[in-house]
C-alpha positions as CSV (number, residue, x, y, z in Angstrom):
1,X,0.0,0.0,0.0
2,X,1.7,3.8,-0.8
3,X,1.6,5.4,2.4
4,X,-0.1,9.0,2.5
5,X,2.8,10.8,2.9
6,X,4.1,9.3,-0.6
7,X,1.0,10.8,-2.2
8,X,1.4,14.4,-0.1
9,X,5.2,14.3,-1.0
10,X,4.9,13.8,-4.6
11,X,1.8,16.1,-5.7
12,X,3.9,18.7,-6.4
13,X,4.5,16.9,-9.2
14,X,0.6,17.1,-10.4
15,X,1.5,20.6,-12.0
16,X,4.3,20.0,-14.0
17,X,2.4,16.5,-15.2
18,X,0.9,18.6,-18.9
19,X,4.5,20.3,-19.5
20,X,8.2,18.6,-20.0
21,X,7.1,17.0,-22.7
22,X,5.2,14.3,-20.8
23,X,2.0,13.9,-23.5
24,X,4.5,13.7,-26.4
25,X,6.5,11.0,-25.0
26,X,3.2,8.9,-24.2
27,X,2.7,9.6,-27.8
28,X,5.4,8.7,-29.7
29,X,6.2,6.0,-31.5
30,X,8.9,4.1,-33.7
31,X,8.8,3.7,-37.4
32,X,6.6,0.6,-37.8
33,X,6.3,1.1,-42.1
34,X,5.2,-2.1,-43.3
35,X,4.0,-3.9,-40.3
36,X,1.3,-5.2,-42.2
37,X,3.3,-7.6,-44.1
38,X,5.2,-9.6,-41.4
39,X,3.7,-12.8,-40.7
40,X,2.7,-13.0,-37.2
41,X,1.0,-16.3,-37.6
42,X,2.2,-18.7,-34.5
43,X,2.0,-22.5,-35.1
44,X,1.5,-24.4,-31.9
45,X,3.5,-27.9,-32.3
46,X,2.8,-28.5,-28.8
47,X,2.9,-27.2,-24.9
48,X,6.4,-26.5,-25.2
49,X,7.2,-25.9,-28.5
50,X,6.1,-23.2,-30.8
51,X,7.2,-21.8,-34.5
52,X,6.5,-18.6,-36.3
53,X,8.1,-18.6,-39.9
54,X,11.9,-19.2,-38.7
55,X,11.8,-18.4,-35.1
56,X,11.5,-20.8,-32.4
57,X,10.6,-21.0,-29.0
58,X,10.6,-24.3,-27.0
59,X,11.0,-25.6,-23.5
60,X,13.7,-27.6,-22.4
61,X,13.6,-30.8,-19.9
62,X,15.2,-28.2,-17.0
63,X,12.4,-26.0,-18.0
64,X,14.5,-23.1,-19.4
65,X,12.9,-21.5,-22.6
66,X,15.0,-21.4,-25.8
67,X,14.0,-18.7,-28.0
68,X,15.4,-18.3,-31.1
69,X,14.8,-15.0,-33.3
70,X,15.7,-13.2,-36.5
71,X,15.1,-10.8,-38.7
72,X,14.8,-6.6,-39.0
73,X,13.8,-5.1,-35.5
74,X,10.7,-4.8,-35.8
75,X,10.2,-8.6,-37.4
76,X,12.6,-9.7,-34.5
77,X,9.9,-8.1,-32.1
78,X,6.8,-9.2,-33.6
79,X,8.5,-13.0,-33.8
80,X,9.2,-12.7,-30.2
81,X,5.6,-11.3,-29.0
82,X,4.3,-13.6,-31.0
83,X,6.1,-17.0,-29.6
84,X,6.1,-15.8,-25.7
85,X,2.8,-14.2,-25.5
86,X,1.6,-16.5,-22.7
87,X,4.9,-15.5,-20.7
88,X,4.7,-12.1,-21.0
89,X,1.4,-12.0,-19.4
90,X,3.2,-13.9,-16.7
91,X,5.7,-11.6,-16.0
92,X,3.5,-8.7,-16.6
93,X,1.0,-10.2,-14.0
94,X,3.9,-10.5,-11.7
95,X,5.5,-7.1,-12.0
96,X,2.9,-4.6,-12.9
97,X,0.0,-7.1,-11.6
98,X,2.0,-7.1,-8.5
99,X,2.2,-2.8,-8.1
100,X,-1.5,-2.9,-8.9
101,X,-1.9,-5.0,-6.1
102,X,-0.5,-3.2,-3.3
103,X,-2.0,0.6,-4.6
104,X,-5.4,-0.1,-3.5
105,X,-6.7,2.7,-4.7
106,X,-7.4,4.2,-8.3
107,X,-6.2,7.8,-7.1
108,X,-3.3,6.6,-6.1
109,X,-2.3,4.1,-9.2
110,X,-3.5,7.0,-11.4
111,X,-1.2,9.6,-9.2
112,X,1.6,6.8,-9.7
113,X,1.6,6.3,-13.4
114,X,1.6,9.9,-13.9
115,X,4.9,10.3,-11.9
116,X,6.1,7.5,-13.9
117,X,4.9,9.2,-17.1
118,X,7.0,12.3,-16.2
119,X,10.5,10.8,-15.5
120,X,10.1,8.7,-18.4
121,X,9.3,11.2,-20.7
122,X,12.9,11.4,-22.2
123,X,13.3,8.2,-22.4
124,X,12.4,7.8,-25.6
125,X,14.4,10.1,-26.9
126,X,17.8,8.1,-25.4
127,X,17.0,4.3,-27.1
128,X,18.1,3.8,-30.2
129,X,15.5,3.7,-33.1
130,X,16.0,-0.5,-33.8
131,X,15.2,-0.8,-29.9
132,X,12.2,1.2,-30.0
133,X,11.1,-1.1,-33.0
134,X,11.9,-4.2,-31.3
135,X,10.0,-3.2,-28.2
136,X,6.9,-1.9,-29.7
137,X,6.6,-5.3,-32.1
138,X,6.8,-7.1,-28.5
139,X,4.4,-4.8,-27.0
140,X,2.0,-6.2,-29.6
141,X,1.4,-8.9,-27.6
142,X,1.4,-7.3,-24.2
143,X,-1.7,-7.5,-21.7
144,X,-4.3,-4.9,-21.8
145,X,-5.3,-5.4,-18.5
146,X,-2.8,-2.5,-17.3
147,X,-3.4,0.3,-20.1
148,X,-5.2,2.6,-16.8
149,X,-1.2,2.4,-15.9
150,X,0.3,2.9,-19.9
151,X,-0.9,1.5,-22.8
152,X,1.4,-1.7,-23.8
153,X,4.6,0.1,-25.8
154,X,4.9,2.5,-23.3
155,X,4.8,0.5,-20.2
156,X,7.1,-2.1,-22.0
157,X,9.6,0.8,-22.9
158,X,9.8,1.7,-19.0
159,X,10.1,-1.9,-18.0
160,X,13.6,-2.2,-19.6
161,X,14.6,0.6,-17.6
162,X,13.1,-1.5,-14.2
163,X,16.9,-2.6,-13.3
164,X,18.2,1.3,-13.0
165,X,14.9,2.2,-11.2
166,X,15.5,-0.3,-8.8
167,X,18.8,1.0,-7.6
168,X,18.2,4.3,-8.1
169,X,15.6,5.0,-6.1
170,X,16.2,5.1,-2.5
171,X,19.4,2.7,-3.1
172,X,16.6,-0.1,-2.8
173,X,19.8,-2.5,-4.1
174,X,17.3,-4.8,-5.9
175,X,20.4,-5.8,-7.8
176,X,23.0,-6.9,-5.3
177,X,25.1,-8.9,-7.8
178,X,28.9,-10.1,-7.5
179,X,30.8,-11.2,-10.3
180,X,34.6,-12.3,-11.7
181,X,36.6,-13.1,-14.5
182,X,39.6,-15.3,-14.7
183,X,42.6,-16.3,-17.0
184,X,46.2,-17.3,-17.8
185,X,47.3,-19.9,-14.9
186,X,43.9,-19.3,-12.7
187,X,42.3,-21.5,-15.1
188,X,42.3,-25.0,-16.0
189,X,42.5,-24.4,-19.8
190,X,44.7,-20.8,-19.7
191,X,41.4,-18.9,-21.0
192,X,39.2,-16.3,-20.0
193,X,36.5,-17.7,-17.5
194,X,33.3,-15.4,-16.1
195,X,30.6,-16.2,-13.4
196,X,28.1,-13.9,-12.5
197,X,24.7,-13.7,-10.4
198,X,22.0,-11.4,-11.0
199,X,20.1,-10.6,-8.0
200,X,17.4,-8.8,-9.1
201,X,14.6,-9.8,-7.8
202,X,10.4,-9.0,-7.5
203,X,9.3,-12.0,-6.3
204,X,9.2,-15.6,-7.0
205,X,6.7,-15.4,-10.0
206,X,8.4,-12.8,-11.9
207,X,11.7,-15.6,-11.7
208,X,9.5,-18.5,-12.8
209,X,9.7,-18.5,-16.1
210,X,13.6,-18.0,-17.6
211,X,14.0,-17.3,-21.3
212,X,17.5,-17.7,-22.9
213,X,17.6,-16.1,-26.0
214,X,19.5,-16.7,-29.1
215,X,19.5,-13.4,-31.7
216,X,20.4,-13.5,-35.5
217,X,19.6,-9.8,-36.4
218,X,19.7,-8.3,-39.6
219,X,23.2,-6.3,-38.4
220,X,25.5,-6.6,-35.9
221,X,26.8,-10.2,-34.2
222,X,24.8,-12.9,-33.5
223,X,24.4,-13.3,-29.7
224,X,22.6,-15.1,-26.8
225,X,20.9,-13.3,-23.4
226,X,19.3,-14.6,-20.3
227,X,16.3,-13.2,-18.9
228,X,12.5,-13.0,-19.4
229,X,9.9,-13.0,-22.4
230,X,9.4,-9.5,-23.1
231,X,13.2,-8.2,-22.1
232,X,15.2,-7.0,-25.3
233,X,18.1,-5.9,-23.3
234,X,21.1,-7.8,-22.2
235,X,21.6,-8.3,-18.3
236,X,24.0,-11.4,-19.1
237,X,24.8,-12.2,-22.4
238,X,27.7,-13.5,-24.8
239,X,27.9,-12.7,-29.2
240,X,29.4,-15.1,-31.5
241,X,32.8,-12.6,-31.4
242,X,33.0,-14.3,-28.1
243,X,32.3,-10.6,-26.5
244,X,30.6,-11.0,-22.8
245,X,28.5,-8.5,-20.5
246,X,27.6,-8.6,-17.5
247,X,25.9,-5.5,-15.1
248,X,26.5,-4.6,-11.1
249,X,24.9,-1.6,-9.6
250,X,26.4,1.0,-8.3
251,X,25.5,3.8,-5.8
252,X,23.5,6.2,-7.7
253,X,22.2,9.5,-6.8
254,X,17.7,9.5,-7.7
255,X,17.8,11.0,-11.5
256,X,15.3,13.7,-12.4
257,X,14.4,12.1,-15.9
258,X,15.3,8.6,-17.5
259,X,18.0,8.3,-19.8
260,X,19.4,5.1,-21.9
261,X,18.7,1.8,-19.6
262,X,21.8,0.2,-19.1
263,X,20.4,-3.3,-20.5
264,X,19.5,-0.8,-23.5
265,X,23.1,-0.2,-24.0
266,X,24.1,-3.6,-23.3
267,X,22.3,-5.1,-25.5
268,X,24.0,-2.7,-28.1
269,X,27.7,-3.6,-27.4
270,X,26.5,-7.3,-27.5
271,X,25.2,-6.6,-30.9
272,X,27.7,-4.0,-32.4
273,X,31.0,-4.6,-30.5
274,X,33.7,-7.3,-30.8
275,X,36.6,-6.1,-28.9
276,X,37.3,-4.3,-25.7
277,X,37.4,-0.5,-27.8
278,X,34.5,-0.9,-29.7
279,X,32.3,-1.9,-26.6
280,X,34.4,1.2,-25.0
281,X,33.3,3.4,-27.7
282,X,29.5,2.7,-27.6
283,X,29.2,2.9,-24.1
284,X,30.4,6.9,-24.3
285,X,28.8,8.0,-26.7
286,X,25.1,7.0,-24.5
287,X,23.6,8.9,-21.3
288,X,23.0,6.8,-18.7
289,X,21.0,7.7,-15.8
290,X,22.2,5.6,-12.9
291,X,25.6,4.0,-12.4
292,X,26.8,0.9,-13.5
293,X,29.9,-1.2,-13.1
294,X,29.9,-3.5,-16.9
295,X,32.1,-6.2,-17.1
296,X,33.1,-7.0,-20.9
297,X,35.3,-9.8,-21.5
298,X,36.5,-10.0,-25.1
299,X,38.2,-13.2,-27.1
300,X,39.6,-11.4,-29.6
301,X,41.7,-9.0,-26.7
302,X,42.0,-11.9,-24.1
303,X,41.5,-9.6,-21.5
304,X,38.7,-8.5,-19.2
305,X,37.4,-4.5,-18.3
306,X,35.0,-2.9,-16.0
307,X,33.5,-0.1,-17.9
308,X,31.8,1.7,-15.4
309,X,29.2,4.5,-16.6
310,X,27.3,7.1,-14.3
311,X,25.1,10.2,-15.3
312,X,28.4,12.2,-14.8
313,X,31.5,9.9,-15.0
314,X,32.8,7.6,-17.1
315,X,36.2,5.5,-16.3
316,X,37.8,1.9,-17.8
317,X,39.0,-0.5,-14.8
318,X,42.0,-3.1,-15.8
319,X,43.9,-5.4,-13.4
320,X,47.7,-5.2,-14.3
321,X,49.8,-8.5,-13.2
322,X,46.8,-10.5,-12.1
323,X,44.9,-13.5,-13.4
324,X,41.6,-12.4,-11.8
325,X,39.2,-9.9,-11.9
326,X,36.3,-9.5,-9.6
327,X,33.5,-6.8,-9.4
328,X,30.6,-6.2,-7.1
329,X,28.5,-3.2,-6.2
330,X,31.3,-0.3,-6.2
331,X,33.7,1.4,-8.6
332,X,37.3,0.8,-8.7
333,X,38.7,2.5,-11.2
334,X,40.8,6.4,-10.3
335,X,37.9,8.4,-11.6
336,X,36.0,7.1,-9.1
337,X,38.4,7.5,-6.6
338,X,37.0,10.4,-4.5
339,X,33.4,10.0,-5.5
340,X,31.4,10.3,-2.4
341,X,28.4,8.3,-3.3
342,X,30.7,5.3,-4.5
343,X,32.9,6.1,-0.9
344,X,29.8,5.6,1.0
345,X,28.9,2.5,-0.9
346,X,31.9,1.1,0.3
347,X,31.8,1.8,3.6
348,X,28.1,1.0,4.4
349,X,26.8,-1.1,2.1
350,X,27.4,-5.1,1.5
351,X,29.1,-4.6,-1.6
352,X,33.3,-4.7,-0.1
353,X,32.0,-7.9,2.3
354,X,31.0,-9.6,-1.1
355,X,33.9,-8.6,-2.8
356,X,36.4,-9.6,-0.2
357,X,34.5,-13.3,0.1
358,X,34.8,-14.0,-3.8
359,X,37.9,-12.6,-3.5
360,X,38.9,-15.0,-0.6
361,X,37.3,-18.0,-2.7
362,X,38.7,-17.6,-5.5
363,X,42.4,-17.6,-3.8
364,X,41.4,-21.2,-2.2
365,X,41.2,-22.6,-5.9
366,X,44.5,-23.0,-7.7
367,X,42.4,-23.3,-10.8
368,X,39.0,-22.7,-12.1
369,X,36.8,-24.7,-14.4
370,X,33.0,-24.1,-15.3
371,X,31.9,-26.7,-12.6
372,X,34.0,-24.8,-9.9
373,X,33.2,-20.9,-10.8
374,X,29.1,-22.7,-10.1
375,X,30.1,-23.9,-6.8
376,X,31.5,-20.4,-6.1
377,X,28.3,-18.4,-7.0
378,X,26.5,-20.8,-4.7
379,X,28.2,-20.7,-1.9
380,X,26.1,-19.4,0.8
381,X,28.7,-18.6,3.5
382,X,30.2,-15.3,4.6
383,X,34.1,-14.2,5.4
384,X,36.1,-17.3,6.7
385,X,32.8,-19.7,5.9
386,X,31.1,-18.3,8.7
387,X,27.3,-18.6,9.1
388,X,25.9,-15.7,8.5
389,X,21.9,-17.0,7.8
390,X,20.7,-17.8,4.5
391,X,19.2,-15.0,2.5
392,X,22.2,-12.7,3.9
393,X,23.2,-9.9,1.5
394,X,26.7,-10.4,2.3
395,X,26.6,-13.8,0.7
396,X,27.5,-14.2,-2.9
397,X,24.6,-16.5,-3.2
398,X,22.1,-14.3,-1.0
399,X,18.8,-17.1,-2.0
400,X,17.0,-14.8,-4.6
401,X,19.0,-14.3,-7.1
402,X,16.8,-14.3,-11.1
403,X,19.9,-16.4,-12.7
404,X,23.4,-17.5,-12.6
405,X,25.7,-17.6,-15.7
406,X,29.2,-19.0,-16.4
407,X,31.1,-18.1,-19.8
408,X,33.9,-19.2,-21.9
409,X,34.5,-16.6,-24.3
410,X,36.6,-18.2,-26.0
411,X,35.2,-21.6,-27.0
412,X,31.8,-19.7,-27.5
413,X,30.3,-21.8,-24.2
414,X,27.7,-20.9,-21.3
415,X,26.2,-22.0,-18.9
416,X,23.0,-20.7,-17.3
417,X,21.4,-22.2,-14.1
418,X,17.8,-23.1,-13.8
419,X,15.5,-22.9,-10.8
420,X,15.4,-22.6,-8.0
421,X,17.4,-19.4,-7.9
422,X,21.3,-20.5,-8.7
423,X,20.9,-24.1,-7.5
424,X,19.2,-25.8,-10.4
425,X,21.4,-27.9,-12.9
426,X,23.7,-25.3,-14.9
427,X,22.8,-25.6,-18.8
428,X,25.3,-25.6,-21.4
429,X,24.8,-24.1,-24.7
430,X,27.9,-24.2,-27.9
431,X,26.7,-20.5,-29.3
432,X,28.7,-21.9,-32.1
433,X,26.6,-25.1,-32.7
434,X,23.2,-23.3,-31.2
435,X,22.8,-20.9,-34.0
436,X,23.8,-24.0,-36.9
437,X,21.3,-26.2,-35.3
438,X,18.6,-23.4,-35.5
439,X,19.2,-23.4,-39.7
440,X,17.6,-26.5,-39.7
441,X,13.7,-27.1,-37.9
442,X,14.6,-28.6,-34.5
443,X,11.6,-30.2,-33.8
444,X,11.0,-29.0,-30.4
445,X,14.6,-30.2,-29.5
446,X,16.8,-28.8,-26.9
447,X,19.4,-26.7,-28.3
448,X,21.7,-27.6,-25.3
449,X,24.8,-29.0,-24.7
450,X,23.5,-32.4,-21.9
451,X,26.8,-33.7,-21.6
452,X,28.6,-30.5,-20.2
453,X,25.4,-29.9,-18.1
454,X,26.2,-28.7,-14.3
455,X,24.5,-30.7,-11.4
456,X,21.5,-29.2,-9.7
457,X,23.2,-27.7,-6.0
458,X,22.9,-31.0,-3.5
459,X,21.5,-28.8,-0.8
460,X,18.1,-28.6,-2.6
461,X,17.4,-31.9,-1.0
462,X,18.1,-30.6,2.4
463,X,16.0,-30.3,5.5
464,X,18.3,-26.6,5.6
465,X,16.4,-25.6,2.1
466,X,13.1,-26.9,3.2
467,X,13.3,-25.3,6.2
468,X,14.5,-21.8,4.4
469,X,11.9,-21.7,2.5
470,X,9.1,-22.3,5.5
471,X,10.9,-19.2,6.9
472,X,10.3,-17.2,3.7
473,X,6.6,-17.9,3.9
474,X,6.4,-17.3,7.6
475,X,8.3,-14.1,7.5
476,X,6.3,-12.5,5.1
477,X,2.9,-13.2,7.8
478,X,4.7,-11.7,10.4
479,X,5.9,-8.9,8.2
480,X,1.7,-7.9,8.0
481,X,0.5,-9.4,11.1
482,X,3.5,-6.5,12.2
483,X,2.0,-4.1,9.7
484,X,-1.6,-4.7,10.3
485,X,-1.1,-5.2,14.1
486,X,-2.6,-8.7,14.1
487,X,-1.6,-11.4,16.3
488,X,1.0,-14.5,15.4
489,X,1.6,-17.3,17.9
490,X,4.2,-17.2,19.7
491,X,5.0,-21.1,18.7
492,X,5.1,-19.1,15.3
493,X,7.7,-17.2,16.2
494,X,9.7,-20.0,17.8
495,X,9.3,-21.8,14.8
496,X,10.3,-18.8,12.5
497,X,14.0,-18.3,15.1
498,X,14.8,-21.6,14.4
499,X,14.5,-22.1,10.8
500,X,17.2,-19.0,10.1
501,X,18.5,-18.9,14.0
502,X,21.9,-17.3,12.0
503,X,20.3,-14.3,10.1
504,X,20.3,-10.9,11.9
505,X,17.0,-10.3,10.1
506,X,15.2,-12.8,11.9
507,X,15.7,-11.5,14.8
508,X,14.8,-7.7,13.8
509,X,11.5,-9.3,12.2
510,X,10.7,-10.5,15.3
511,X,11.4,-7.7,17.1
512,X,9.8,-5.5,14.7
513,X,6.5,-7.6,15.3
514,X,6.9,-7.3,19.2
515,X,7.0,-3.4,18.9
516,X,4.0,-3.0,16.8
517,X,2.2,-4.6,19.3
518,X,3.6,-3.3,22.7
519,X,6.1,-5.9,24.3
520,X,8.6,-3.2,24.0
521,X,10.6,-6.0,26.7
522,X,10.8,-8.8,24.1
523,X,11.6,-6.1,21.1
524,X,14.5,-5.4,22.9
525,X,15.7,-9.0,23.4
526,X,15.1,-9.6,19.6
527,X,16.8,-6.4,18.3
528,X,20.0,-7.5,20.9
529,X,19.8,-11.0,19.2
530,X,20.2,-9.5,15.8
531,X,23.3,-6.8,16.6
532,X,24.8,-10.3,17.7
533,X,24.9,-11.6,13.9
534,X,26.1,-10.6,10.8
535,X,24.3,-7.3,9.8
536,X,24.3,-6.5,6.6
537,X,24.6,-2.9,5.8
538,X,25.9,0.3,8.3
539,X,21.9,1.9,7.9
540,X,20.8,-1.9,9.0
541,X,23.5,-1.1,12.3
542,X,21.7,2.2,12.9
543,X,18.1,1.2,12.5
544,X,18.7,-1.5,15.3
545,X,20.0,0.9,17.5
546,X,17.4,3.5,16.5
547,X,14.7,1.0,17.7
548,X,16.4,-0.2,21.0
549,X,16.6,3.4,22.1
550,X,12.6,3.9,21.0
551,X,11.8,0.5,23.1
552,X,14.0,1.8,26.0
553,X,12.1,5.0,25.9
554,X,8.7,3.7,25.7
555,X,9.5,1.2,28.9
């Protein structure tokens, strides 16, 4: 629900809502000359497997969607409307569904997609025309159950901007990733290696559904992405150059007005860049509006760079006498170097804890092979392998994270996990032998490589998994019986201690939960408990104190 002092604090906004060229941004479009003649006509084979002309979209057994898709931008975007419809209205349902949900009233949503309308209204004018096309032959087959919100190509155009927003606003660090790159004597074959996890997530729905997608567009490289149907942009992806991306968030200050969405311009050194320079040159020549740390590993260099973009810096990171690279939620390179936002992110966020644990993991291996860089993004253990609860930000593997992906630029291989979160099997695709395989009809086939697959994580079968995921359930009754200032058992919240008895954030639920409803005595026990863990962040440090000092006070 938006509290009332959202809606207070943001009418100011109302006046300005006809003006800064709000009602011609909801108005524009692309170029879609000669729409009428692509074929959008969609043969259903089966439950899993669909074609439309040469695109293909079909299911794997590890329940991973394979899209293929080809063609001019706006065939490329009908083609991949057409094939994903169903999952779009999935992860529209779980996304925008999901913020219509918790506005519960009309005034507000209204109020909200105006404010939305007015920082997005120069988005447009930052994504480049083919991207525009793309999206709006997508947004062809978007749900029309939200237009009260934006009508389909608009709201689709502001979802690929979703990863920035989430960072941006209020540091919300919805995208806590970690990631590295190794090389030369670090690993087992003397080439370039790269793991990553993406941590963004909005819920368990929006995850369910996991589309790797294999491009062939009119220009530029062939290349692959993981994500979801109705995402153009690359958040982890790899070209046939043997060019990788891969995107961390950085501290950003809350931007007045959208600019290009980083997956936006990932997606165009994916496409358009080969080596370390060109991806160097596309990323300066486009505005960003929040700050990103993109890792590019190239083939044809044999080397790996952070390029690491914000509204108003720009600056190239590159390890000198090293054999490993590794990258998390801050900045590294000298133009960076006195940036307050970035300082701050270092000193009170998770980001340095993560990066020292990969850090410290990847010194305990002498060398690193695909199966090895998995059990690294999986581990679930902070600093010295101590147990910091599961679902800890300072883990590398934090429980919620949309995918995990492992690349070998070199041999054109990658491997992208399945659910649930990064401990399904790892799935191998040959980009080489994907996009030769697609020339002829698969039949519904599975484009991936099953001898090189990657175990599903052992500790899915566990009593520790089951029981994590009982807390996750329970903890989100508390968190409204706390907001709502209705009663839980107290066997409940026994039983909620001891299924994640080493997370600070047990211990500050419950205590949160204990103050809403008076036992000021017991909140202070609880917050105590939790100072005694692992706390994630410095703010997370404060708030604890900040609530003992209000319980003390109320006794």
């Amino acid at each position: 629900m938006i509290q009332r002092r959202l809606f207070i604090s943001l009418l100011f906004l109302m006046t300005i809502m006809a003006s800064c060229g709000v009602k011609k941004s909801l108005a524009a479009r692309p170029d879609i000359r000669g729409i009428e003649t692509i074929d959008t006509t969609r043969i259903q084979h089966s439950d899993t497997h669909y074609t439309l002309a040469n695109n293909v979209l079909q299911q794997n057994d590890h329940n991973i969607w394979e899209l293929y898709i080809e063609g001019e931008p706006l065939e490329r975007g009908i083609a991949a409307g057409s094939l994903t419809r169903e999952l779009i209205l999935i992860q529209e349902e779980a996304f925008i569904g999901k913020i219509t949900t918790m506005v519960d009233s009309k005034a507000y949503l209204k109020l909200l997609s105006k404010i939305v309308a007015w920082y997005n209204r120069k988005l447009h004018h930052n994504v480049p025309e083919e991207y525009k096309q793309e999206i709006y032959g997508v947004s062809r087959y978007a749900s029309n159950a939200y237009n009260n919100f934006a009508e389909p190509y608009v709201r689709m155009l502001y979802a690929h901007g979703a990863h920035d927003i989430g960072h941006a606003l209020q540091d919300l660090m919805l995208v806590g990733c970690t990631s590295f790159a190794a090389w030369g004597d670090k690993t087992t074959n003397g080439q370039l290696l790269i793991g990553r996890n993406f941590d963004f997530n909005v819920g368990d729905d929006f995850a369910k559904e996991k589309v790797v997608t294999f491009m062939n567009p009119s220009k530029g490289h062939k290349f692959m992405t993981y994500g979801w149907a109705g995402m153009i942009g690359a958040l982890s992806g790899m070209n046939a150059a043997g060019l990788t991306v891969t995107i961390n968030a950085g501290k950003s200050k809350i931007p007045l007005s959208a600019k290009t969405p980083i997956s936006i311009l990932t997606r165009e050194i994916l496409q358009y860049a080969s080596t370390i320079e060109e991806a160097i040159a596309i990323a300066k020549k486009r505005s960003v509006f929040v700050s990103e740390s993109i890792m590019v590993a190239s083939a044809k260099d044999k080397k790996v760079v952070l390029i690491e973009v914000a509204p108003d810096n720009f600056g190239v990171y590159e390890v000198e006498n090293t054999n490993q690279l590794v990258c998390s939620n801050h900045f590294q390179s000298t133009v960076y170097a006195e940036d307050k936002r970035n300082q701050k992110a270092i000193a009170e966020s998770h980001s340095l804890y993560r990066y020292q644990r990969m850090t410290e993991l990847l010194s305990e291996q002498e060398q690193l092979d695909p199966s090895k860089a998995v059990d690294i993004l999986r581990n679930k253990e902070g600093i010295q392998n101590a147990k910091i609860g599961y679902g800890n930000e300072k883990a590398l593997n934090q429980l919620l994270a949309h995918h995990g992906i492992v690349f070998q630029p070199e041999e054109r291989k990658v491997w992208v996990s399945s659910n649930p979160y990064q401990l399904g099997a790892f799935v191998a695709y040959d980009l080489d032998d994907v996009f030769k395989k697609f020339e002829t009809p698969t039949n519904g086939t599975s484009v991936a490589e099953e001898t090189l697959t990657i175990p599903e994580d052992t500790f899915v079968t566990t009593q520790a998994y089951a029981d994590y995921e009982a807390y996750r359930v329970l903890g989100a009754r508390i968190e409204i019986a706390t907001e709502e200032k209705s009663q839980i058992e107290d066997q409940e919240l026994q039983d909620f201690e001891r299924l994640n008895p080493n997370f600070w954030a047990t211990y500050f639920i419950i205590g949160a939960y204990h103050y809403s409803h008076k036992a000021y005595k017991k909140a202070i026990i609880a917050f105590k408990q939790a100072q005694r863990r692992e706390v994630t962040t410095v703010p997370d440090e404060r708030k604890l104190k900040k609530y003992i000092k209000k319980c003390y006070r109320k006794l």
